[in-house]
Legacy VTK file of the C-alpha trace (Angstrom):
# vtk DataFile Version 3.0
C-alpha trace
ASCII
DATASET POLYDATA
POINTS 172 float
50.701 64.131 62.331
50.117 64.532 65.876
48.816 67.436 67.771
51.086 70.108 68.953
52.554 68.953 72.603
51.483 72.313 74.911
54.765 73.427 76.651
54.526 72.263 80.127
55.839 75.301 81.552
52.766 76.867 80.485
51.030 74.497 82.426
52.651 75.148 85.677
51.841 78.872 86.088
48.130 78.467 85.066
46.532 80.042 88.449
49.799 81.386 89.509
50.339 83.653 86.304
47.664 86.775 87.446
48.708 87.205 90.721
51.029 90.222 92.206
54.093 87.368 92.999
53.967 86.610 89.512
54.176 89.857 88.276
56.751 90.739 91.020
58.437 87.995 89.345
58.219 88.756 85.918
58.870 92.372 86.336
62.331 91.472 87.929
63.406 89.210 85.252
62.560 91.546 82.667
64.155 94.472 84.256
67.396 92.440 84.159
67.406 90.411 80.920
65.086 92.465 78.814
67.334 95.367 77.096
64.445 96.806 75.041
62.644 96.929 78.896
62.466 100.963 80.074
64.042 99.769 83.482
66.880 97.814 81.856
69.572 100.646 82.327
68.853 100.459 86.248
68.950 96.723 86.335
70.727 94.805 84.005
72.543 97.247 82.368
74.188 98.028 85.180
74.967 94.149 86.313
72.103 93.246 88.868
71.157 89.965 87.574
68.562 87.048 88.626
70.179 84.532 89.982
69.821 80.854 88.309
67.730 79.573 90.488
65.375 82.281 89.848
64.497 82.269 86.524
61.883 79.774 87.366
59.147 81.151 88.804
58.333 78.508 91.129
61.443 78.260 93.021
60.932 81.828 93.609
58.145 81.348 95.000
59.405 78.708 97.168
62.079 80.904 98.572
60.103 84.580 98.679
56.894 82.868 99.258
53.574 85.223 98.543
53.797 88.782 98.119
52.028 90.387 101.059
49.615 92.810 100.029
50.985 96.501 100.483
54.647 95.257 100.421
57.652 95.471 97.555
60.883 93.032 96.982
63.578 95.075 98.070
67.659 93.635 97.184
69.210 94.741 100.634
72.679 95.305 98.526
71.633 97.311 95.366
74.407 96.723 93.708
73.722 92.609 94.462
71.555 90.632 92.572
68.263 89.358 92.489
69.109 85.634 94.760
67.681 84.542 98.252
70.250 85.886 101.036
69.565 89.592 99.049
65.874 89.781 98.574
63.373 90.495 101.077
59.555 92.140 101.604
59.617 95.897 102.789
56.888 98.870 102.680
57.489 101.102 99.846
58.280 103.034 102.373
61.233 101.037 103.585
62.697 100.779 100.661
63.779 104.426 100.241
66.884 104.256 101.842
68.589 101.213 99.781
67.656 103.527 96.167
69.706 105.124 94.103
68.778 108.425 95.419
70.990 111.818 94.724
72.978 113.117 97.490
70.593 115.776 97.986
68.441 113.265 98.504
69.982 110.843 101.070
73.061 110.393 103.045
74.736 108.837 106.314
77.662 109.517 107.813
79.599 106.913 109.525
81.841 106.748 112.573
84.535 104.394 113.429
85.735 104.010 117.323
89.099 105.020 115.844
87.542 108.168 114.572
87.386 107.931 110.873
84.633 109.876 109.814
83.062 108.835 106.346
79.794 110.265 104.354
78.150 108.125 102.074
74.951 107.894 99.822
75.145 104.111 99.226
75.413 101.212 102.636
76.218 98.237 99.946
79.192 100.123 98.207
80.335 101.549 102.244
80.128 97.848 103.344
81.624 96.460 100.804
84.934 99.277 100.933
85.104 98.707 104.707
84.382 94.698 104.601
80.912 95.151 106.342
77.834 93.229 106.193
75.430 95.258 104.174
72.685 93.704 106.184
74.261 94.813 109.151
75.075 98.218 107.933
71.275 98.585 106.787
69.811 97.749 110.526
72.442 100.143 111.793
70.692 102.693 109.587
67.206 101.834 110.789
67.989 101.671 114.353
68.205 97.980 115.008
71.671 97.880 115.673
73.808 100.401 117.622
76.868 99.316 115.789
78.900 97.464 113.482
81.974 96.069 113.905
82.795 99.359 115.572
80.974 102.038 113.161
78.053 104.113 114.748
75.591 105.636 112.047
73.644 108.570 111.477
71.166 109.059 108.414
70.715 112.531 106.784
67.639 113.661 105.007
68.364 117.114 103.031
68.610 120.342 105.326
71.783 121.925 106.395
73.063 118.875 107.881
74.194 117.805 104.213
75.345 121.033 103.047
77.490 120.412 106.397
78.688 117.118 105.195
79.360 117.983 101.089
81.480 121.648 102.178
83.358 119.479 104.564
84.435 117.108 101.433
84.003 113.835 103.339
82.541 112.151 100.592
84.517 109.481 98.756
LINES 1 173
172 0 1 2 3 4 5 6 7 8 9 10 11 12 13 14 15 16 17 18 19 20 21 22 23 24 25 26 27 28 29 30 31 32 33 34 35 36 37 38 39 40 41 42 43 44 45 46 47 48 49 50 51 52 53 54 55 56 57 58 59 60 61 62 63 64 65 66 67 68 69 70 71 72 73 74 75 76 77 78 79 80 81 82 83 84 85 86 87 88 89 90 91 92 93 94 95 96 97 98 99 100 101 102 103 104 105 106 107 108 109 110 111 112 113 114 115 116 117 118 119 120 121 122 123 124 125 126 127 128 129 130 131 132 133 134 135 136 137 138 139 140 141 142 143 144 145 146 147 148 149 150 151 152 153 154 155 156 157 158 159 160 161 162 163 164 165 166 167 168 169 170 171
């Protein structure tokens, strides 16, 4: 008898394994594949997966590089998954906008140069009903664009401007 061959992925992550991209990393994959995980309702149970590629820590790394300090992985779609083309660093901060948040919380309302008027608390499931780039629709929301293929956007924080919005029933 032999001694026991060490699993080679073990190897690998030696040095890598305590450090905040590896835990951003593992933290992801067990928010979507873990069921008995407290976050698995908001991630996998809902369909946001990991992409293939991904489930390997180090071509994550290759593709998201470190984790600057101060900064979280954000999906710009949250309905997408957890690939490349979807991930990206943002401040906490930042990230508020692409949440899940209430209503009450958050909410844009979008204008078309033909003049359909549409509220909205989510930019991936707008762009996706109106064949936008959710990208696009995000930097519209920021202020980096002024437009996208011909919708103008304003975002709402609570205050009368939502009550506006909700008695108006422009919400699909």
């Amino acid at each position: 008898m032999g001694r026991k061959k060490k699993n080679p992925n073990v190897q690998r992550y030696i040095g890598k394994k305590h450090t905040p991209t590896y835990a951003c990393w593992s933290s992801i994959k067990s928010c979507c594949l873990n069921p008995s995980h407290p976050q698995f309702k908001n991630y996998g149970g809902r369909g946001v997966r990991i992409c293939d590629r991904w489930l390997d820590f180090d071509n994550f790394y290759e593709d998201m590089g470190l984790k600057p300090d101060g900064l979280i992985l954000e999906r710009i779609d949250s309905d997408g998954d957890y690939e490349p083309c979807n991930c990206r660093w943002v401040t906490p901060k930042g990230q508020i906008p692409n949440q899940h948040l209430g209503v009450e919380d958050w909410i844009f309302v979008a204008v078309h140069k033909d003049g359909t008027v549409v509220a909205s608390n989510h930019r991936g499931k707008f762009a996706k009903k109106y064949e936008l780039d959710a990208v696009e629709v995000g930097c519209c929301l920021d202020g980096e664009l002024e437009e996208c293929d011909g919708w103008r956007f304003k975002k709402l924080i609570n205050g009368s401007d939502i009550k506006l919005i909700k008695d108006a029933k422009l919400l699909f």
